[in-house]
DOVEX-295776 format. One record per atom (N, C-alpha, C, O): residue in one letter; x, y, z. Coordinates in steps of 0.001 Angstrom, whole numbers, padded with zeros to 6 digits, always signed. Layout:
BEGIN
aXYZ
...
END
This chain:
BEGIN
x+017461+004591+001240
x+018620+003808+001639
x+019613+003692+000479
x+019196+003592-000675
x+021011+003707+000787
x+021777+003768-000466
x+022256+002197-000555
x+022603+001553+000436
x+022228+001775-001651
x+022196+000547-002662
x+023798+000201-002479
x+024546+001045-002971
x+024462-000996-001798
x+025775-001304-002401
x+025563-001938-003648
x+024479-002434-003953
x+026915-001940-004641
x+027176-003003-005482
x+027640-003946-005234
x+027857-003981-004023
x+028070-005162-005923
x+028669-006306-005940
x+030291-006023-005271
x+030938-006356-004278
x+030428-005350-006270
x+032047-004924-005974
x+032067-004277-004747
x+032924-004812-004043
x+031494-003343-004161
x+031416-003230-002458
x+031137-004235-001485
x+031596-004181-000344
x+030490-005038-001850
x+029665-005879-000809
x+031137-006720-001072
x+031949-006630-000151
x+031555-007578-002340
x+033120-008071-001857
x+033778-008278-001173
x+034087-009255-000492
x+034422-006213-001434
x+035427-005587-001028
x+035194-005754+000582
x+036145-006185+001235
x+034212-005497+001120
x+033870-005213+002405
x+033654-006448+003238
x+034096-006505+004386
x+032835-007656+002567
x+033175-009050+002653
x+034508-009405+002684
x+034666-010225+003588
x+035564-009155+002092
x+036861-010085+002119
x+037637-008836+003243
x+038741-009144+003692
x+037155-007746+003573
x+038119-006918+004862
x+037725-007588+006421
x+038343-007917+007434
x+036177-007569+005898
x+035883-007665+007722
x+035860-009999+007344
x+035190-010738+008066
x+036551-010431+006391
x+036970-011498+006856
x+038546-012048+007353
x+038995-013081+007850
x+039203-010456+006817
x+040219-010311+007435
x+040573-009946+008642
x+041466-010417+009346
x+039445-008620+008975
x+039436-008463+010191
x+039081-009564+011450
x+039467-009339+012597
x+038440-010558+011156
x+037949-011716+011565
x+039090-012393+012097
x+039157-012499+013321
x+040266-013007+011175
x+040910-013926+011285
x+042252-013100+012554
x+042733-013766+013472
x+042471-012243+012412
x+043802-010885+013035
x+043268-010027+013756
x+043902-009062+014182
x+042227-010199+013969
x+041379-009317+014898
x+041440-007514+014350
x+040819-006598+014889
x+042345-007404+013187
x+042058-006087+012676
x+042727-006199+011389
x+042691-007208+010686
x+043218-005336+011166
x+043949-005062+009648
x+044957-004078+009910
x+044991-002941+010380
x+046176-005338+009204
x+047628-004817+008959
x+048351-005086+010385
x+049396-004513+010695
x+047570-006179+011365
x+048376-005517+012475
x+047652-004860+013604
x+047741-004972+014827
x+046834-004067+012731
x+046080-002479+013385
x+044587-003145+013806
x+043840-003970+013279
x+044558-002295+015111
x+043240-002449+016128
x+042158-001769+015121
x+042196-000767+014408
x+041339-002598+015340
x+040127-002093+014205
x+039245-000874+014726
x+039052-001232+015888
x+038758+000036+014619
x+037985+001264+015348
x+036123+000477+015232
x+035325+000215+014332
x+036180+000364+016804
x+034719-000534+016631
x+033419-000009+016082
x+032431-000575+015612
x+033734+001262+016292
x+032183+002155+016050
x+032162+001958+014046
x+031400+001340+013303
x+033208+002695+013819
x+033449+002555+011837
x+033486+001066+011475
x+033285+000889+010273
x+033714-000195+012272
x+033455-001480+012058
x+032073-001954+012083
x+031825-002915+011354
x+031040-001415+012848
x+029883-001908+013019
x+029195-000761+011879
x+028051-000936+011459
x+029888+000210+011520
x+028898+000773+010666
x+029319+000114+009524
x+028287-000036+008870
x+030141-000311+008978
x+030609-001233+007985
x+029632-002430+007643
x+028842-002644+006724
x+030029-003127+008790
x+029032-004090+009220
x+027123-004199+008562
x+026507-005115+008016
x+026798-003047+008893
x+025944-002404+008782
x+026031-001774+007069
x+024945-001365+006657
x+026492-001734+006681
x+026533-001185+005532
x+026395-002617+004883
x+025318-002915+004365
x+027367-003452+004890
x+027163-004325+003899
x+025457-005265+004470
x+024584-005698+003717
x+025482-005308+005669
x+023986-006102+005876
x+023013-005535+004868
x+022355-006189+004058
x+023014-004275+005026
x+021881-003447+004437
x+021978-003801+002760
x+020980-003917+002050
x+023455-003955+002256
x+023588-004242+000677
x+022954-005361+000766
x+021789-005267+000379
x+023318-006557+001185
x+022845-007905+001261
x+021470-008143+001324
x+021013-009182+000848
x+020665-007200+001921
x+018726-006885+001867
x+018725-006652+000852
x+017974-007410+000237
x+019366-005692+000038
x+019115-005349-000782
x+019199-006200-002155
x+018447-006103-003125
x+020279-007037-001991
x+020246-008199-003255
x+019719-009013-002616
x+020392-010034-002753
x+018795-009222-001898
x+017783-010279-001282
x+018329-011283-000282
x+017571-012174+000101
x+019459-011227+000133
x+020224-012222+000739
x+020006-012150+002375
x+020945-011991+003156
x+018799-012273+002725
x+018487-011985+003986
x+019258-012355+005032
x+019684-011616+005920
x+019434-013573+004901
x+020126-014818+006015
x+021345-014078+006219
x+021799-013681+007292
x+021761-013958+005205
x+023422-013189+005074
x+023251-012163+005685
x+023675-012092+006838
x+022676-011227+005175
x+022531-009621+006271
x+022094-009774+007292
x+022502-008967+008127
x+021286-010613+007684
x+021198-010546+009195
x+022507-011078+010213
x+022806-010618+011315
x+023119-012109+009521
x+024623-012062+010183
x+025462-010897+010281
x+026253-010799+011219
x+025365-010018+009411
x+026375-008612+009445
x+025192-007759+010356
x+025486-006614+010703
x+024480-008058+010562
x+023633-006733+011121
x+023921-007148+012751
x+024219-006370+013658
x+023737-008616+012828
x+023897-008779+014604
x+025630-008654+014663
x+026079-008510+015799
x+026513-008692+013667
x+027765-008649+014227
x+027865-007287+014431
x+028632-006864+015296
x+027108-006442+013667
x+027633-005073+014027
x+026533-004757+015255
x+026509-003645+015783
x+025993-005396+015495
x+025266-005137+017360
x+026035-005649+018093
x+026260-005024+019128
x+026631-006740+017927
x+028100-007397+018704
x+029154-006034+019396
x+029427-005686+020545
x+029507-005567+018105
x+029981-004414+018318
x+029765-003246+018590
x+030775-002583+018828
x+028681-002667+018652
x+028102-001525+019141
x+026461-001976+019285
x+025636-002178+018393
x+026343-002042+020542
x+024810-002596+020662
x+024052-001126+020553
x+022828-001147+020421
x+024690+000059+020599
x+023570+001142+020031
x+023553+001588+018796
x+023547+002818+018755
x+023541+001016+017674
x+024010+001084+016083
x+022667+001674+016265
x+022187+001264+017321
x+022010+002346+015742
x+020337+002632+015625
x+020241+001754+014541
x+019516+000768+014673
x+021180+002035+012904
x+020369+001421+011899
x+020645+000632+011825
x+019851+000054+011082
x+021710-000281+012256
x+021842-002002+012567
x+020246-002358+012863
x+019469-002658+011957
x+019823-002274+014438
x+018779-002127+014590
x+017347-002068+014100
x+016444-002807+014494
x+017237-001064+013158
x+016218-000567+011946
x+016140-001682+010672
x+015302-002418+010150
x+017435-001355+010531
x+017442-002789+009354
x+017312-004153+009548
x+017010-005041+008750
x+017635-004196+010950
x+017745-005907+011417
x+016275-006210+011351
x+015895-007310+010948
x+015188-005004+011843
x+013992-005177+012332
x+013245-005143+010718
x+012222-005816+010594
x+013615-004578+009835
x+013139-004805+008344
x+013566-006558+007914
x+012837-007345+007311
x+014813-006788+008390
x+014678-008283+007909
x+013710-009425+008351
x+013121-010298+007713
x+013767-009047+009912
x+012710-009734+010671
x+011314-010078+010321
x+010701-011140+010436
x+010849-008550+009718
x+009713-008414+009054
x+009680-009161+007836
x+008686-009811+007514
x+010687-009103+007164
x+010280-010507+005705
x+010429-011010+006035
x+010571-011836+005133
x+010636-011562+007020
x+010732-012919+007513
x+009478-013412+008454
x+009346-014489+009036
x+008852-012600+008425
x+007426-013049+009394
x+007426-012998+011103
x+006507-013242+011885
x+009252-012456+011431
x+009036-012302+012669
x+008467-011383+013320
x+009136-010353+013405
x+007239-011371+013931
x+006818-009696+013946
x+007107-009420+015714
x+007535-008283+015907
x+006964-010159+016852
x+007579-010136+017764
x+009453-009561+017651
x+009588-008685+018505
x+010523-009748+017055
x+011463-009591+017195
x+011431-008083+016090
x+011888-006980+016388
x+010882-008394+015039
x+010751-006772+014372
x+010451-005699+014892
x+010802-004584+014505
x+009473-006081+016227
x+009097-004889+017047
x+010319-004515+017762
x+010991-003508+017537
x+010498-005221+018455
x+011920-005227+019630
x+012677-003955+019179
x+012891-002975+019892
x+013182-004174+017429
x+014304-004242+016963
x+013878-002260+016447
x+014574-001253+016574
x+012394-002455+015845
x+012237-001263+015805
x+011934+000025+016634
x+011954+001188+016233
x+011596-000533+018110
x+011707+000126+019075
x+012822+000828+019538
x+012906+001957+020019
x+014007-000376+019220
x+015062-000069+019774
x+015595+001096+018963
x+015997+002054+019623
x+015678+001188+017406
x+016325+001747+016485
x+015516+002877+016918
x+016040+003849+016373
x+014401+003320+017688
x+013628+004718+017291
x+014020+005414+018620
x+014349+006581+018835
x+013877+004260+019514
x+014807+004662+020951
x+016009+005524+021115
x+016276+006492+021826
x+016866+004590+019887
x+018562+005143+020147
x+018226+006715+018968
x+018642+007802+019368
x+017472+006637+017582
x+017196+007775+017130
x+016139+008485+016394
x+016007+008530+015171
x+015331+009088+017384
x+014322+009245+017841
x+013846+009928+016677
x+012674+009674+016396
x+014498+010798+015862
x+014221+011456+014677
x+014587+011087+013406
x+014483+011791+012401
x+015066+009848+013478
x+014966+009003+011915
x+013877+009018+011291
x+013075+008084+011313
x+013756+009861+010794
x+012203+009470+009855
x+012546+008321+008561
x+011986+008671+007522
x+013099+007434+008466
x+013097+006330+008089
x+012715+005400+008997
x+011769+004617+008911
x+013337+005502+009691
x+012390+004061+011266
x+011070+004550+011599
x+010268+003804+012160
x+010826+005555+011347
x+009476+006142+012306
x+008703+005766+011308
x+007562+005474+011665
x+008952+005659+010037
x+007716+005657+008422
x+007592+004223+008751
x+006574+003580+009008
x+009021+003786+008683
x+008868+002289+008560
x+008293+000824+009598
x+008001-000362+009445
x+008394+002033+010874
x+008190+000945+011815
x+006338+001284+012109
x+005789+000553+012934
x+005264+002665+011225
x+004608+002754+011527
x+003567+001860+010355
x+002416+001450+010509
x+004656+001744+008943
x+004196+000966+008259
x+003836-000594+008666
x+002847-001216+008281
x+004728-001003+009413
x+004541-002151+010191
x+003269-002032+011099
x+002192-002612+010962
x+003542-001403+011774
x+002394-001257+012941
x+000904-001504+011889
x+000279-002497+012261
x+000493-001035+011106
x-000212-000467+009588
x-000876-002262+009604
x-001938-002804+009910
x+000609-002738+009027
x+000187-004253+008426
x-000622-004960+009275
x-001364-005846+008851
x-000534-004568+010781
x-001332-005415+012018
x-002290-004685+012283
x-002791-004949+013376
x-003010-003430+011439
x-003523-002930+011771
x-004231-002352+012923
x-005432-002350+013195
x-003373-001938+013440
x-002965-001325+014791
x-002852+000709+014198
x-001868+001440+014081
x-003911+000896+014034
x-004329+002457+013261
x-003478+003510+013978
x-002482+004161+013664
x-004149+003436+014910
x-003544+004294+016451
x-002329+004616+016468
x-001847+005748+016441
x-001711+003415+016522
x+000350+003040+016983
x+000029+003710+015600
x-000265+004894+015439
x+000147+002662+014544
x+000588+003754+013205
x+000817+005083+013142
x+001841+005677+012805
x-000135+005459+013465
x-000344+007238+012738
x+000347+007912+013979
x+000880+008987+013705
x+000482+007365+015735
x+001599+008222+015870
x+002918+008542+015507
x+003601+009542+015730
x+003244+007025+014632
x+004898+007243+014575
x+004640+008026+013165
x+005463+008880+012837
x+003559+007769+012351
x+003738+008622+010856
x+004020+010087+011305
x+004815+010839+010743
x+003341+010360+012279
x+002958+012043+012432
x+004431+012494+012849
x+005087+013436+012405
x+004806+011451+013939
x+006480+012060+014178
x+007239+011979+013523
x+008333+012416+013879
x+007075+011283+011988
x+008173+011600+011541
x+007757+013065+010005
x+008543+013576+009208
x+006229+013288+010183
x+006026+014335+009531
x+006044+016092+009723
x+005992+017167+009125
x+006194+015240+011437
x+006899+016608+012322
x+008064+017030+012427
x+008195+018047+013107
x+009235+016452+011842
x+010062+016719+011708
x+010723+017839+011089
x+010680+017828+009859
x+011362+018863+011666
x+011752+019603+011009
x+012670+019963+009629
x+012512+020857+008798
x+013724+018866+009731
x+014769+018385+008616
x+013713+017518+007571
x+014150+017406+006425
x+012263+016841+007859
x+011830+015712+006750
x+011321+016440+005529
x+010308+017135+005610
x+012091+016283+004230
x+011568+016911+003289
x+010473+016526+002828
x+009868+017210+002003
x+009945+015185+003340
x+008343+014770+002442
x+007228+014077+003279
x+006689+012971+003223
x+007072+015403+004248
x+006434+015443+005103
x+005222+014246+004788
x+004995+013176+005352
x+004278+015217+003142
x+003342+014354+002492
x+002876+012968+002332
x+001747+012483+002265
x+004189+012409+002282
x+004577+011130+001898
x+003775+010397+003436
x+002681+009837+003498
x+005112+010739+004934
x+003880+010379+006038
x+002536+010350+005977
x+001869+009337+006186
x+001901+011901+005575
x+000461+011670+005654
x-000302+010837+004580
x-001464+010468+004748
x+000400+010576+003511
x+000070+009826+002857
x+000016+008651+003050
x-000723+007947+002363
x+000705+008200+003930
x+000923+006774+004802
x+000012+006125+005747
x-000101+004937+006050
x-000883+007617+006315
x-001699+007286+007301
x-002977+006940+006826
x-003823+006117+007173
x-002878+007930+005792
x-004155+008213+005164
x-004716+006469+004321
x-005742+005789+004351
x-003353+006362+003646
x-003646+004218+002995
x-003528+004056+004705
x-002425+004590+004823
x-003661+003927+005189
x-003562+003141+006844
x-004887+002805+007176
x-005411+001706+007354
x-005602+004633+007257
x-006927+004480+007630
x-007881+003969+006960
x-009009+003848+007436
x-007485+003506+005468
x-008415+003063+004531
x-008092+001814+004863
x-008961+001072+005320
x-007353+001570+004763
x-006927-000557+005605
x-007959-001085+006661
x-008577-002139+006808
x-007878+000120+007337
x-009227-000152+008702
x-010497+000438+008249
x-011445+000300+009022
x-010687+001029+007215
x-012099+001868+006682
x-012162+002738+007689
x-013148+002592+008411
x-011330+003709+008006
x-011924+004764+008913
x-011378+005903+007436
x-010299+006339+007037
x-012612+005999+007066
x-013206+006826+005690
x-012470+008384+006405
x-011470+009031+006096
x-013463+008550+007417
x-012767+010293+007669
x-010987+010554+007911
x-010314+011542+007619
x-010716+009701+008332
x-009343+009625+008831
x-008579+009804+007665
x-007632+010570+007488
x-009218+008825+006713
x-008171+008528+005332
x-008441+009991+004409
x-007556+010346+003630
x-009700+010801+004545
x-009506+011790+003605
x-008811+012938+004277
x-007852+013515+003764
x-009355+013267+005510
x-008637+014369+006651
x-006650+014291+006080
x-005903+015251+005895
x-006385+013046+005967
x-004755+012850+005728
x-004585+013259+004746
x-004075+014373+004633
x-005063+012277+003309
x-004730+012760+002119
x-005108+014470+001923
x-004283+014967+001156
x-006100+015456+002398
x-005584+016696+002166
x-004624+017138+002659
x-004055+018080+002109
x-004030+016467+004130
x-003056+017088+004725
x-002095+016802+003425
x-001760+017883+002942
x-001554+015705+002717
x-001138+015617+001647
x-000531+016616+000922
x+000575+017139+000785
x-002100+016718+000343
x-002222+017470-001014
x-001733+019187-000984
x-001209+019871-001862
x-002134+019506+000353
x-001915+020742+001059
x-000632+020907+000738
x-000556+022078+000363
x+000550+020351+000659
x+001905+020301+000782
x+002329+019957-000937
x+003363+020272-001527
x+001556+019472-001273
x+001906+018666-002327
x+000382+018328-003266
x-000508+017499-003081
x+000594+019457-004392
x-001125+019307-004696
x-001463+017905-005735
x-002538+017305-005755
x-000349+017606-006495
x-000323+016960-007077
x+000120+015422-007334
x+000433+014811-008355
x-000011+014982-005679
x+000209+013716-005765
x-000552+012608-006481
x-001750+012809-006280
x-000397+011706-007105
x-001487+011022-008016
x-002304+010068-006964
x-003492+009764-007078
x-001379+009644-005871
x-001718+008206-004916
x-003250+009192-003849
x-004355+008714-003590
x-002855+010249-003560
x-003407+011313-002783
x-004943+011716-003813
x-006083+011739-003347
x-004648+011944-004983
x-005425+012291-005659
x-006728+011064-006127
x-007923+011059-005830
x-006119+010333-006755
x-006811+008689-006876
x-007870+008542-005990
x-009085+008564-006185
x-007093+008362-004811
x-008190+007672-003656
x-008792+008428-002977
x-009527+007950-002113
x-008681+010023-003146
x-009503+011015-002784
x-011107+010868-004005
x-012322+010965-003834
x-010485+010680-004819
x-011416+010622-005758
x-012433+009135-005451
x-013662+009063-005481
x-011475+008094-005170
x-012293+006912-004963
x-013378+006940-003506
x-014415+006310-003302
x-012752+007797-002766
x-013532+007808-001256
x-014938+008241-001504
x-015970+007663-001161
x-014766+009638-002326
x-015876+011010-002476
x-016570+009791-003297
x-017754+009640-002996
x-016200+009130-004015
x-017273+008272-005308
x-018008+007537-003965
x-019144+007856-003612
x-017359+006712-003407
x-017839+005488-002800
x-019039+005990-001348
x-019950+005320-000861
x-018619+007240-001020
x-019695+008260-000321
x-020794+009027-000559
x-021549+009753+000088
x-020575+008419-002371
x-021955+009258-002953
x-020986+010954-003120
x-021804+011869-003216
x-020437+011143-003136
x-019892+012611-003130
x-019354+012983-005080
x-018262+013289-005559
x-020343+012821-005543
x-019742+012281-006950
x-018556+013860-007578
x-017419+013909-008046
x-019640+014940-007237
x-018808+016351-008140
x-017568+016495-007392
x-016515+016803-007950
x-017673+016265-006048
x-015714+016142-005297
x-014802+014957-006119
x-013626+014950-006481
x-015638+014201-006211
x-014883+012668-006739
x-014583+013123-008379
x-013429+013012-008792
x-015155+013396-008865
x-014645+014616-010434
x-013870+015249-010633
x-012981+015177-011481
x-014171+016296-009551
x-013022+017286-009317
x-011177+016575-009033
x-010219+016858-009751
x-011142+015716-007905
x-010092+015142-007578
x-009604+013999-008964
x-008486+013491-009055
x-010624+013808-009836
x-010121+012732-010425
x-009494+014005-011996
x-008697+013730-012893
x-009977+014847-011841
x-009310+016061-013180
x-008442+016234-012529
x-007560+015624-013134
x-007910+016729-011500
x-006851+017331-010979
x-005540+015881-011516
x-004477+015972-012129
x-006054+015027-011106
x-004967+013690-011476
x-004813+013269-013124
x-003905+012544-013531
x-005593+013706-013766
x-006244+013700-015168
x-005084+015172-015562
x-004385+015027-016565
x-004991+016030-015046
x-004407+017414-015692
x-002898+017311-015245
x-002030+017798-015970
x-002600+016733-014157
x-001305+016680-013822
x-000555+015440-013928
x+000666+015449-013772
x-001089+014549-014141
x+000240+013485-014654
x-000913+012110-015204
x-000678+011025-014672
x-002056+012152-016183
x-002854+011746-016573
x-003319+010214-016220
x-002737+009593-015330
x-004114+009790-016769
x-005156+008599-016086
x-004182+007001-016336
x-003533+006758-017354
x-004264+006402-015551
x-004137+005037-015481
x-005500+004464-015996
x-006365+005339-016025
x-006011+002985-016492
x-006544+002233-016475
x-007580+002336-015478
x-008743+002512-015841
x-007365+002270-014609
x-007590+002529-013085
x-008614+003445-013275
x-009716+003446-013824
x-007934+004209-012667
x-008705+006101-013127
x-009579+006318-014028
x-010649+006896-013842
x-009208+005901-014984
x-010276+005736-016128
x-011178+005157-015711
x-012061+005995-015526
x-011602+003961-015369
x-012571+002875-014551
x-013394+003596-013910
x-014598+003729-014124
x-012493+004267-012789
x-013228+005190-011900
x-013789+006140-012458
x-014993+006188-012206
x-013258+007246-013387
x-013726+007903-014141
x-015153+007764-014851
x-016059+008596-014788
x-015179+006267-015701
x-016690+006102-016109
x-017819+005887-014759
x-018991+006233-014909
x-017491+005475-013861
x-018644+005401-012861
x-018691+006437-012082
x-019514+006377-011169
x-018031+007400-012173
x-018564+008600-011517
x-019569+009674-012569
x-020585+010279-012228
x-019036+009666-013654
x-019634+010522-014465
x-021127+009648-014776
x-022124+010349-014946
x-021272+008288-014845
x-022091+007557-014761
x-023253+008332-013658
x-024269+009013-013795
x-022533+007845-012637
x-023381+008493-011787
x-023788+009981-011335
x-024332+010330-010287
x-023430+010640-012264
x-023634+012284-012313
x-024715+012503-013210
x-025488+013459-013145
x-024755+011309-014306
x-025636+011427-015079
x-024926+012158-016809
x-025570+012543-017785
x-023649+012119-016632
x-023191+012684-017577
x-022836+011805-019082
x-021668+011562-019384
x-023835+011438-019831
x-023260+010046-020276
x-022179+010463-021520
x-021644+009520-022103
x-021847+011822-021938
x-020513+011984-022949
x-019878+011950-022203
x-019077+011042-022423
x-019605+012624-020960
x-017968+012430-020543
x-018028+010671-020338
x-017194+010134-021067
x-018668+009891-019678
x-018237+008285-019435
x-017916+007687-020681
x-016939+006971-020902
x-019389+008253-022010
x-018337+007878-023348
x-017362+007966-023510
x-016681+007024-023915
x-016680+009682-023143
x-015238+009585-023580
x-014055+008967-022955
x-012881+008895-023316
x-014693+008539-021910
x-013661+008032-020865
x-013764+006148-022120
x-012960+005810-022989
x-014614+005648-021811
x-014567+004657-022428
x-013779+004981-023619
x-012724+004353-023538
x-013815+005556-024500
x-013437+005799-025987
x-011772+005365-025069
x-011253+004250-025120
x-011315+006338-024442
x-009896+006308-023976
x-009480+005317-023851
x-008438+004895-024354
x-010632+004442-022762
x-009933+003080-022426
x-009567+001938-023826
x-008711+001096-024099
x-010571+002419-024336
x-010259+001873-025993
x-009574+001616-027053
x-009594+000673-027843
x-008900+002660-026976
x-007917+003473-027843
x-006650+002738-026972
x-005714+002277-027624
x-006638+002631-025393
x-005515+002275-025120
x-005245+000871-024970
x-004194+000243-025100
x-006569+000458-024630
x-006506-001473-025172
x-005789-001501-026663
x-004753-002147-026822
x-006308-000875-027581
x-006490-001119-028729
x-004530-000838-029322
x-003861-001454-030152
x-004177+000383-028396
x-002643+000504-028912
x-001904-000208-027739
x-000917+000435-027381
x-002118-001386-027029
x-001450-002051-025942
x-000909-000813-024937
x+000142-001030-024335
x-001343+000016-024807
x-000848+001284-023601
x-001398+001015-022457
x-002508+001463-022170
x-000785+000339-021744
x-001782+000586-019895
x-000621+000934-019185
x+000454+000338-019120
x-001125+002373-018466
x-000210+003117-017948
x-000310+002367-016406
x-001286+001742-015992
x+000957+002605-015687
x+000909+002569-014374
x-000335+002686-013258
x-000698+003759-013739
x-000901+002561-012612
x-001609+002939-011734
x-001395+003676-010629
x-000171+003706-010499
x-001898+004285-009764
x-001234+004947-008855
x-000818+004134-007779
x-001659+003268-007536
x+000214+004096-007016
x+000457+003248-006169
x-000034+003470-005323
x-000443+004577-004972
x-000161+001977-004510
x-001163+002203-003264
x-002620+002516-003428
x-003389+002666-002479
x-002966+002609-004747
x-004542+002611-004799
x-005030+001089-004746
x-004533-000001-005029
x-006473+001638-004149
x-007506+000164-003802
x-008276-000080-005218
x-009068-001015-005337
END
């Protein structure tokens, strides 16, 4: 989603309060469709500097004005959601996937929702449609979505079946890689859980995290220098205040 600034959100604040008072600007009939996307533009800035209450007023005025806005819609149904409405978030995201059916932003987002109620099923169809997409450049990212989904509900096969669909596309995801590694550990699968945890180790190196995981797999391989050296690491990085990121979305 693109970010307004201050100075847009303003600018666009003090037009459509002009447009408000004259019913357009200069005189001139306002063009309703470029008004509600306006509308819509600044709601979406206003989420974005946290000002919920506020964007949801620009988001229903620009449904005022074009009740088929899709991302009026989409976004209205993201505010809803911080807000705990999950009845009206649905509505709102139905509607937005209704009017455009191949947003793979509503389809990620409204399956992420579905996700939080853990509702597995609903989820992973809207992930898949929007990984079917022909125009979606990160296909991965969906299956990566399903895959933390199915681990939310512990359906173990589901969550690794995804993350290769992943990795397949994208070998080197760390979030993909991590919890591939954490599954194979937690299944007893220790030399897969190794393997996946070097691959994340060689391509964009260990978190805290990883490391952790790291000593209890080799632990349990029976390997006790590599868990030394893993410890030594964690050591060295207590010791120079370094704790790297973790992978996101890991358990």
């Amino acid at each position: 989603m693109k970010q307004l600034g201050v100075v847009t959100l303003i600018f666009l604040a003090l037009l459509f309060q002009g447009c408000a008072q004259t019913g357009g600007v200069d005189g001139k009939k306002v063009d309703v469709n470029k008004a509600s996307r306006l509308y819509t533009d600044l709601g979406l800035g206003y989420m974005q500097q946290g000002e919920i209450e506020r964007a949801m007023s620009k988001l229903k005025r620009a449904l005022e004005l074009k009740p088929d806005n899709a991302n009026a819609h989409h976004y209205l149904a993201e505010a809803y959601r911080q807000l705990g409405d999950d009845e009206l978030a649905e509505q709102h995201y139905q509607r937005a996937i209704k009017l455009a059916p191949k947003d793979a932003g509503a389809l990620n987002n409204y399956g992420a929702f579905l996700c939080g109620q853990s509702r597995f099923e609903d989820a992973e169809k809207y992930f898949l449609k929007a990984a079917a997409l022909p125009r979606y450049r990160t296909p991965e990212r969906s299956y990566e979505n399903i895959a933390m989904c199915a681990m939310r509900v512990k359906n173990t096969d589901k969550a690794k079946e995804y993350f290769r669909k992943a990795l397949a596309i994208l070998p080197n995801l760390p979030k993909s890689l991590y919890n591939m590694a954490l599954l194979n550990y937690n299944s007893g699968e220790f030399l897969r859980a190794r393997a996946f945890l070097q691959r994340l180790h060689d391509s964009r190196g260990m978190s805290d995290q990883a490391i952790k995981l790291g000593i209890k797999i080799e632990t349990a391989l029976g390997d006790t220098a590599a868990a030394a050296r893993y410890r030594q690491l964690l050591e060295e990085r207590a010791g120079s205040g370094k704790n790297e990121e973790r992978p996101a979305g890991a358990q």
